[in-house]
N, C-alpha and C positions, 0 to 999 in steps of 0.2 A: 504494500500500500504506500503510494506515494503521498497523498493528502488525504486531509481527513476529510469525513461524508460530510455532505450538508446537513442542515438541523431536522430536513425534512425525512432522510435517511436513515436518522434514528431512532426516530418513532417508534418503526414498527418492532425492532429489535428491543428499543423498550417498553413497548407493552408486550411480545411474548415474554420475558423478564419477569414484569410487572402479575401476569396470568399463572406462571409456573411459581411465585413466589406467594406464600401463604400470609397474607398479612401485610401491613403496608413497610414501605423500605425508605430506607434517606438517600437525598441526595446522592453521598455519598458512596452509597452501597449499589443504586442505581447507575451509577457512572463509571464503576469498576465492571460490572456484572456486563454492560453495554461493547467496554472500550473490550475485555476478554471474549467475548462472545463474534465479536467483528476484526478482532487480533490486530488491532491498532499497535504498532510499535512505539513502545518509550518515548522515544527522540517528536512522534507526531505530538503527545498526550504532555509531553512538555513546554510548546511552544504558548508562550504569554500574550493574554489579549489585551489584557490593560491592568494594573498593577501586580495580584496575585492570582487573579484568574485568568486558568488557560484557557485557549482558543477554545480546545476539548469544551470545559467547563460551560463555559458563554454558547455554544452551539445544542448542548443538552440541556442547560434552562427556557432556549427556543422552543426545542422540543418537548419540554414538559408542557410549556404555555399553549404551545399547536393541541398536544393532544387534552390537556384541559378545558381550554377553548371548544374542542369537538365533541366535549361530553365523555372519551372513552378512561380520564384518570381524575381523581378527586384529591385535593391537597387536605389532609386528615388531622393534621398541626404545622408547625416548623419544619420545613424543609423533610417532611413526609407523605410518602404519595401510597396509592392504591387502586388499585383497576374499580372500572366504575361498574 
């Protein structure tokens, strides 16, 4: 993989994620589960968008917002999500 997918491309990789996992997930755990599952390499998952947050980061908050927006995931508290 030379770049990373657009925000739109992760969607779907995180809602099956989101479907196989029992209960709602963090950010955190959703973004690991995403970048392992699509074998993003290190070096993409490191590049910086704007201070602390990477590209990575910034293009899967897109994607939680797309698929929230669309009804298919529900934000449960703090940076915790769950298939709707």
């Amino acid at each position: 993989m030379e770049k990373l997918p657009r925000y739109q491309e992760l969607i779907e990789p995180m809602l099956r994620f989101l479907r196989a996992h029992n209960g709602p997930a963090s950010n955190k755990i959703i973004d690991e589960s995403v970048a392992k599952a699509l074998d993003i390499p290190q070096t993409l998952l490191s590049e910086i968008h704007s201070g602390k947050r990477t590209e990575f980061q910034y293009r899967m908050a897109w994607a939680r917002t797309k698929a929230k927006s669309d009804g298919d995931i529900n934000l449960v508290s703090r940076q915790m999500w769950q298939i709707s």
